[in-house]
N, CA, C and O atoms as a CHARMM CRD file, in Angstrom:
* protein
*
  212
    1    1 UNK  N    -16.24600   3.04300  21.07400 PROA 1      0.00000
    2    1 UNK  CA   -17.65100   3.33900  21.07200 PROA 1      0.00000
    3    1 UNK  C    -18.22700   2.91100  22.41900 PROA 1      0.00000
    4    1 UNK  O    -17.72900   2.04500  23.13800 PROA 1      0.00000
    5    2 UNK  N    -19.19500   3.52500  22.64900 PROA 2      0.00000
    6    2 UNK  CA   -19.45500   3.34900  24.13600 PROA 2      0.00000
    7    2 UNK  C    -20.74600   2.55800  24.23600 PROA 2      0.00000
    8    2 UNK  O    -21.76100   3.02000  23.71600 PROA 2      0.00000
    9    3 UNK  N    -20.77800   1.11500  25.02300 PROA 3      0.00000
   10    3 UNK  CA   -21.60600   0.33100  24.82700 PROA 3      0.00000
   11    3 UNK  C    -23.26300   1.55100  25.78700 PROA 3      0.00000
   12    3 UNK  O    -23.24500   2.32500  26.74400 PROA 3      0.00000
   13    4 UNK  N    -24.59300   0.99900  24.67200 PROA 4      0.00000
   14    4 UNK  CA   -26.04000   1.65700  25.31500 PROA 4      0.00000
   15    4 UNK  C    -26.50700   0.54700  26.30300 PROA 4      0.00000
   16    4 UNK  O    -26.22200  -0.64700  26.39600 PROA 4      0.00000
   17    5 UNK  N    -27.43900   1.48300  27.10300 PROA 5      0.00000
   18    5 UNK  CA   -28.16100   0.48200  28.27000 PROA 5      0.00000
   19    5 UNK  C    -28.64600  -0.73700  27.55600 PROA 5      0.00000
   20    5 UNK  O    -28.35100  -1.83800  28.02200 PROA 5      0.00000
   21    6 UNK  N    -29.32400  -0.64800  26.52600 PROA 6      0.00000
   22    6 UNK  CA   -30.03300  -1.62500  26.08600 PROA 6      0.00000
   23    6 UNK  C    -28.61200  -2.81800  25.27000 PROA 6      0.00000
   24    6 UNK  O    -28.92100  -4.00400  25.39000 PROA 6      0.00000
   25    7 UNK  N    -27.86700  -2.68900  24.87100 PROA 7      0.00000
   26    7 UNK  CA   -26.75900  -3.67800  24.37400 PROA 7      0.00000
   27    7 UNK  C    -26.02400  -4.58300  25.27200 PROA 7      0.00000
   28    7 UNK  O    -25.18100  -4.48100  26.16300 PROA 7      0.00000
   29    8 UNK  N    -26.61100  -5.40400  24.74400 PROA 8      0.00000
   30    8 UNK  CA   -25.99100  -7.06900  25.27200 PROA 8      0.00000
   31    8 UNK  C    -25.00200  -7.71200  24.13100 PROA 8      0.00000
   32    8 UNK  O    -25.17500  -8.03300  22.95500 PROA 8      0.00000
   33    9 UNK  N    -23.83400  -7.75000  25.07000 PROA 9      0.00000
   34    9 UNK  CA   -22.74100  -8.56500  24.42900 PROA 9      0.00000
   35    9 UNK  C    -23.10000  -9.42900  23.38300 PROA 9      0.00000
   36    9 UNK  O    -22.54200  -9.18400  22.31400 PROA 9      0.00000
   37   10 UNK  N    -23.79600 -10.27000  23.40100 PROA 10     0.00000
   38   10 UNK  CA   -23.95200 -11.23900  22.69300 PROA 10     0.00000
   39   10 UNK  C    -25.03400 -10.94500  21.82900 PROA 10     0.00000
   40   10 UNK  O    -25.30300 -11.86000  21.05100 PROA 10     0.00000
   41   11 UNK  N    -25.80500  -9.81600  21.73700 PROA 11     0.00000
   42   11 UNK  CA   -26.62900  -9.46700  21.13800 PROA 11     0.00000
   43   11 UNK  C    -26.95000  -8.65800  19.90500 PROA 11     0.00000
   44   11 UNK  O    -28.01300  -8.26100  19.42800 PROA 11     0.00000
   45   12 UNK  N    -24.97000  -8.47700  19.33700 PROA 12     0.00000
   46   12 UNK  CA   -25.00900  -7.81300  18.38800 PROA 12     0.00000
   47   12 UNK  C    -24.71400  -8.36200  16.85900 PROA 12     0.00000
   48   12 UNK  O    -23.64100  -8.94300  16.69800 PROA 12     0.00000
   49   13 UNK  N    -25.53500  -8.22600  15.80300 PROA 13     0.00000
   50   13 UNK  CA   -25.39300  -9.12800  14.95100 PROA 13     0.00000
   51   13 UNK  C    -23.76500  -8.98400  14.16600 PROA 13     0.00000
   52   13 UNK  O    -23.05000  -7.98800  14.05400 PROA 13     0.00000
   53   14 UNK  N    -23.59800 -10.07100  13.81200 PROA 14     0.00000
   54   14 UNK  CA   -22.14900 -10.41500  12.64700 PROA 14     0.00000
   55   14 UNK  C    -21.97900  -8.94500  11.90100 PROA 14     0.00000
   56   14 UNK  O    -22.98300  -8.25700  11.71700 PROA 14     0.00000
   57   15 UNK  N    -20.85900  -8.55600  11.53900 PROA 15     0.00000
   58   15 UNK  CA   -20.65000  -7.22600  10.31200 PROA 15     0.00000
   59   15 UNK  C    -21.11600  -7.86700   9.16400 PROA 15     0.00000
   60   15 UNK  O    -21.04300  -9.06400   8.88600 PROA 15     0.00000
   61   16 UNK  N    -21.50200  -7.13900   8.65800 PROA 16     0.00000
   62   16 UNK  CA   -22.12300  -7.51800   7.22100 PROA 16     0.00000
   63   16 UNK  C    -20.90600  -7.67600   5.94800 PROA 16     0.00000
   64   16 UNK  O    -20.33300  -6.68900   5.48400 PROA 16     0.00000
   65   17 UNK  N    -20.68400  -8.84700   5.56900 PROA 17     0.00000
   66   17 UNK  CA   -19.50500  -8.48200   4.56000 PROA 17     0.00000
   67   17 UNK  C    -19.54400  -7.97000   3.35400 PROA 17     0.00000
   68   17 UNK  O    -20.53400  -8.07800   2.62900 PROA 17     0.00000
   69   18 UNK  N    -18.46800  -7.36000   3.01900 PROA 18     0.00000
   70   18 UNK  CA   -18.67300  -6.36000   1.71300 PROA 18     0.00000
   71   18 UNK  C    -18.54900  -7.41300   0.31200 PROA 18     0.00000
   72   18 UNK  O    -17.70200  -8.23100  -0.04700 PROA 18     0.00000
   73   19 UNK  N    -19.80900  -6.94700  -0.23900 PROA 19     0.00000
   74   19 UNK  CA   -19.80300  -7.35200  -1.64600 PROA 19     0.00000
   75   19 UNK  C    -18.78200  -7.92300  -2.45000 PROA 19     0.00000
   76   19 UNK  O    -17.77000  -7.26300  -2.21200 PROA 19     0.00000
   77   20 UNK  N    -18.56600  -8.66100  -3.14100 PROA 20     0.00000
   78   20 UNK  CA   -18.02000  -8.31500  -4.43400 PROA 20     0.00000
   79   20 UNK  C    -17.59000  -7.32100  -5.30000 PROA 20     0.00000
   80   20 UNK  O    -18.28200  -6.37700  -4.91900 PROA 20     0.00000
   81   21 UNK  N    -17.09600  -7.01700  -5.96200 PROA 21     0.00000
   82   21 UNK  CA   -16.38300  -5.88200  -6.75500 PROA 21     0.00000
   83   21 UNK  C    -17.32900  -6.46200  -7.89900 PROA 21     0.00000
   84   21 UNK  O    -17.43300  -7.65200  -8.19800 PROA 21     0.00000
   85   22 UNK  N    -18.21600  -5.03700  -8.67000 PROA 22     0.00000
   86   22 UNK  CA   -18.55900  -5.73100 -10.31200 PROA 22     0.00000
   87   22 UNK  C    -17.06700  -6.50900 -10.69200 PROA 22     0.00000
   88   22 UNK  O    -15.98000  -6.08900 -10.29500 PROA 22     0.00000
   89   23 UNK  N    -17.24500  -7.67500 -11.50600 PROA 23     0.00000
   90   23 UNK  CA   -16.90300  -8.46700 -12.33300 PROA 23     0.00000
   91   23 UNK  C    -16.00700  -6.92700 -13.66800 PROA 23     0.00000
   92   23 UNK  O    -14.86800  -6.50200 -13.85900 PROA 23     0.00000
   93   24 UNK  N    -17.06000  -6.71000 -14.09200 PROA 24     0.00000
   94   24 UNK  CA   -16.76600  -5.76400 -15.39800 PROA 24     0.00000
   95   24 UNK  C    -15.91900  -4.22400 -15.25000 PROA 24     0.00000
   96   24 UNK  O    -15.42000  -3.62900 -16.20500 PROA 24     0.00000
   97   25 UNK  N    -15.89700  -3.71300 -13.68800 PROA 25     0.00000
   98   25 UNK  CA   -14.95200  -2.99300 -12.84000 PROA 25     0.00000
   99   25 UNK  C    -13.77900  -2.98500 -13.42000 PROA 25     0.00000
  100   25 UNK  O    -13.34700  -4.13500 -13.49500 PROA 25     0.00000
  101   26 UNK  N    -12.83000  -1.94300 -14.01400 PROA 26     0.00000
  102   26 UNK  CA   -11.72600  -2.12100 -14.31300 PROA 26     0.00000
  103   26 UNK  C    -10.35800  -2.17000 -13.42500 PROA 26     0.00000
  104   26 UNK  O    -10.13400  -1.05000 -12.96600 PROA 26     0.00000
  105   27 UNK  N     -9.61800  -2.89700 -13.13900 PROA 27     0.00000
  106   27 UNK  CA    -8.75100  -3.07500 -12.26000 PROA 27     0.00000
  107   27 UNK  C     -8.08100  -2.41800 -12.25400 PROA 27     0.00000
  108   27 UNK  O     -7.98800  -1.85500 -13.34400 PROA 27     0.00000
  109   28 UNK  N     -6.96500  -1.84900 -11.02600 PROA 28     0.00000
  110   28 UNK  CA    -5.71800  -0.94300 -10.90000 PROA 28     0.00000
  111   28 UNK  C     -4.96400  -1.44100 -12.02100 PROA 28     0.00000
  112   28 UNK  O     -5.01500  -2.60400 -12.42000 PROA 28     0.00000
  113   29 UNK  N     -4.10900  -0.32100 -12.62300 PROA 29     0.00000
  114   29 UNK  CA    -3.25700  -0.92900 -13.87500 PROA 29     0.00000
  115   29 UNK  C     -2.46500  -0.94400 -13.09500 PROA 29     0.00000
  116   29 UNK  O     -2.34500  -0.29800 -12.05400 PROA 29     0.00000
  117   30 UNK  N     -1.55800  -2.06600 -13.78100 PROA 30     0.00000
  118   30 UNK  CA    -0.24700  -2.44200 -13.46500 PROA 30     0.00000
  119   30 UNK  C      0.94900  -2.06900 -13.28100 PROA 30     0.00000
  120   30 UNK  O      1.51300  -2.95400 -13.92400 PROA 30     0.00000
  121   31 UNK  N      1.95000  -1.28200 -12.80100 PROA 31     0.00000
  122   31 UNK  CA     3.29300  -0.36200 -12.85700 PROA 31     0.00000
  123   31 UNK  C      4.09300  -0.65700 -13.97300 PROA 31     0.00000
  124   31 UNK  O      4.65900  -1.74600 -14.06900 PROA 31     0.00000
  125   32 UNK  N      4.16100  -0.01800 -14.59200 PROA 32     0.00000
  126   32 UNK  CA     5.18900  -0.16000 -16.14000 PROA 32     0.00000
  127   32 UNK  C      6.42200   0.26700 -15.47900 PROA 32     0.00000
  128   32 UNK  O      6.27100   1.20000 -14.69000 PROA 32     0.00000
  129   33 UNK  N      7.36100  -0.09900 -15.58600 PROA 33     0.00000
  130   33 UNK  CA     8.99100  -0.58100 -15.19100 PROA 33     0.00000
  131   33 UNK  C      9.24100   0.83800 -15.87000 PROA 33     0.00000
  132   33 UNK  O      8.82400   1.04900 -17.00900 PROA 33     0.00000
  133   34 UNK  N      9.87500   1.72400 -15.20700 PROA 34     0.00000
  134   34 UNK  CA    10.42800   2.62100 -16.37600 PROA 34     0.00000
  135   34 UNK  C     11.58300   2.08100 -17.32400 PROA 34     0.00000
  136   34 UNK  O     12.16200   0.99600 -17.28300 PROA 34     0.00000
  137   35 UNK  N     11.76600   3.26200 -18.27900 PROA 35     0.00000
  138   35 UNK  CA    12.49000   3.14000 -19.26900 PROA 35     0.00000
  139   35 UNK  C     13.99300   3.80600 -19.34000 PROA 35     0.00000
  140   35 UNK  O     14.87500   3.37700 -20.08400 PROA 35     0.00000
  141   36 UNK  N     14.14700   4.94500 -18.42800 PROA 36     0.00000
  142   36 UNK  CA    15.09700   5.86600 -18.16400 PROA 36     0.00000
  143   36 UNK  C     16.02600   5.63700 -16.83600 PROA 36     0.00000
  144   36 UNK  O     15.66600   4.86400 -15.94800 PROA 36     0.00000
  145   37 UNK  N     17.18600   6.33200 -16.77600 PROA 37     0.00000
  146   37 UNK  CA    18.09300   5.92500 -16.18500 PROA 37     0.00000
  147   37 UNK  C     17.37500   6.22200 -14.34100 PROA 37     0.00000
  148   37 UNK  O     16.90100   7.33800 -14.12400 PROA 37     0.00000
  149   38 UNK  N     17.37200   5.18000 -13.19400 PROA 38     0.00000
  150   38 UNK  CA    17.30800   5.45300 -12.28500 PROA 38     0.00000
  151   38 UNK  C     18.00700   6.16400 -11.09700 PROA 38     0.00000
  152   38 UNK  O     18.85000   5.58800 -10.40900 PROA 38     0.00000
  153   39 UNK  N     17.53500   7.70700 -10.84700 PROA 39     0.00000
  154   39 UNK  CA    18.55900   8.93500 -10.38700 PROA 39     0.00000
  155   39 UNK  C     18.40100   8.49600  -8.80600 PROA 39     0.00000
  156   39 UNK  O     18.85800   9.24700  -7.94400 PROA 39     0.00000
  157   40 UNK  N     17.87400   7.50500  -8.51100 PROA 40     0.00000
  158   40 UNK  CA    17.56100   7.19800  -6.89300 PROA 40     0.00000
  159   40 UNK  C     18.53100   6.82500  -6.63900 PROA 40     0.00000
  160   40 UNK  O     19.22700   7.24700  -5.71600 PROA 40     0.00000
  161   41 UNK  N     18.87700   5.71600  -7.59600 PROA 41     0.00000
  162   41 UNK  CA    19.87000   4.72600  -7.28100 PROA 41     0.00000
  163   41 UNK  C     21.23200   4.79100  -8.41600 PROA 41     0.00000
  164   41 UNK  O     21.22700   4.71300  -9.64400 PROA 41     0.00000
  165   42 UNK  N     22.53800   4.99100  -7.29900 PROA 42     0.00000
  166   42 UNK  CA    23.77400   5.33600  -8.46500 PROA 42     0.00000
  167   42 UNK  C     24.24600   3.25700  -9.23900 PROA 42     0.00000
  168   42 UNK  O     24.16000   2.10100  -8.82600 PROA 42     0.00000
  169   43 UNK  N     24.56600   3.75900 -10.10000 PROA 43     0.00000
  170   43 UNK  CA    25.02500   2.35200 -11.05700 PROA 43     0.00000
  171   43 UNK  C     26.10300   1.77700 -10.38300 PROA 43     0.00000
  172   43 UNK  O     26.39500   0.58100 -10.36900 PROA 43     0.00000
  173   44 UNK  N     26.72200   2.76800  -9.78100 PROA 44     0.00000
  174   44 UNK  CA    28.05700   2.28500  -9.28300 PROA 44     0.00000
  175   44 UNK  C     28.32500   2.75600  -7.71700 PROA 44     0.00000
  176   44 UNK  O     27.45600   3.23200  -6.98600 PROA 44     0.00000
  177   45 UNK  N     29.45100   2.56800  -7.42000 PROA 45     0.00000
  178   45 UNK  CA    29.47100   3.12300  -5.93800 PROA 45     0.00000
  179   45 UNK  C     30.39300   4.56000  -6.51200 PROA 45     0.00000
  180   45 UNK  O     31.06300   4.94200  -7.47100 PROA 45     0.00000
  181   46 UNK  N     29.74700   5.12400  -4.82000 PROA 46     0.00000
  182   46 UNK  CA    30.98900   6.80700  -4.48400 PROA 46     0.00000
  183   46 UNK  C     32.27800   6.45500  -5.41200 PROA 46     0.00000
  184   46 UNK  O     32.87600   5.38000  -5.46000 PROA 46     0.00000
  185   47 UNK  N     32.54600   7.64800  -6.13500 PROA 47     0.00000
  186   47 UNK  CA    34.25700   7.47000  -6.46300 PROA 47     0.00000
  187   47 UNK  C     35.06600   8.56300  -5.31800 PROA 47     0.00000
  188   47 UNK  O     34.90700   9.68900  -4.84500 PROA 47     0.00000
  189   48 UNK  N     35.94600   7.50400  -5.24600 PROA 48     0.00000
  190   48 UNK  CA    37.20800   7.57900  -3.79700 PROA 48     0.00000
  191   48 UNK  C     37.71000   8.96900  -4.38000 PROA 48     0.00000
  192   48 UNK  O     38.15100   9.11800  -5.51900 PROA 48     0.00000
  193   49 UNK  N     37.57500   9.95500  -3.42800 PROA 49     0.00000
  194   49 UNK  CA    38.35700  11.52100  -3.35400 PROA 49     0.00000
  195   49 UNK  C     40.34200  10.58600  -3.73700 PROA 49     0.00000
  196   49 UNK  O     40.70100   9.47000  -3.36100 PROA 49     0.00000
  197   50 UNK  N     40.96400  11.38000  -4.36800 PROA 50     0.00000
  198   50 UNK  CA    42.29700  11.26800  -4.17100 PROA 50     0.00000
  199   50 UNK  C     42.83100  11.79000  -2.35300 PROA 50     0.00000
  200   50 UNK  O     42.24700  12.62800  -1.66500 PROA 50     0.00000
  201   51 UNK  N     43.87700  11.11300  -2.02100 PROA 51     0.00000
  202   51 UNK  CA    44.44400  11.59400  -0.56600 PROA 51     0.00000
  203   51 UNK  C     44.83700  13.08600  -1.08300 PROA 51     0.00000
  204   51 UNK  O     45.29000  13.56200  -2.12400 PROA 51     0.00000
  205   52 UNK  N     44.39100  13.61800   0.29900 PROA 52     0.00000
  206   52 UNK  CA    44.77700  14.75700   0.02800 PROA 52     0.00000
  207   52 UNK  C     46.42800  15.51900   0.04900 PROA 52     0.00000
  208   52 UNK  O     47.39600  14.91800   0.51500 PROA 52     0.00000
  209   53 UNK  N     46.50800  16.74400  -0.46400 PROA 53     0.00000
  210   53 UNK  CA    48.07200  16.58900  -0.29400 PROA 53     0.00000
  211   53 UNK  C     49.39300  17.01700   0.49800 PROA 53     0.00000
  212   53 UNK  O     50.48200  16.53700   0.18600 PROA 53     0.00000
């Protein structure tokens, strides 16, 4: 932002801090763990190809 003729360094007041959240505001819910098998991640490692022949 580009300082105006009239702005002095020292002349600009504090940011104003943000409120509080209402009290009664319902919060982010929480992540429920799934229940089903995870396809991201294998259970086991690669199975080894046989040498070829």
């Amino acid at each position: 932002m580009a300082t105006q003729p009239a702005d002095n360094p020292g002349d600009t007041p504090p940011e104003t801090p943000v409120p509080p959240s209402d009290p009664n505001e319902p919060t982010a819910p929480t992540e429920i763990p799934e229940t089903g098998p995870d396809f991201d991640r294998p259970e086991r490692g690669p199975v080894e190809l046989p040498p070829p022949d």
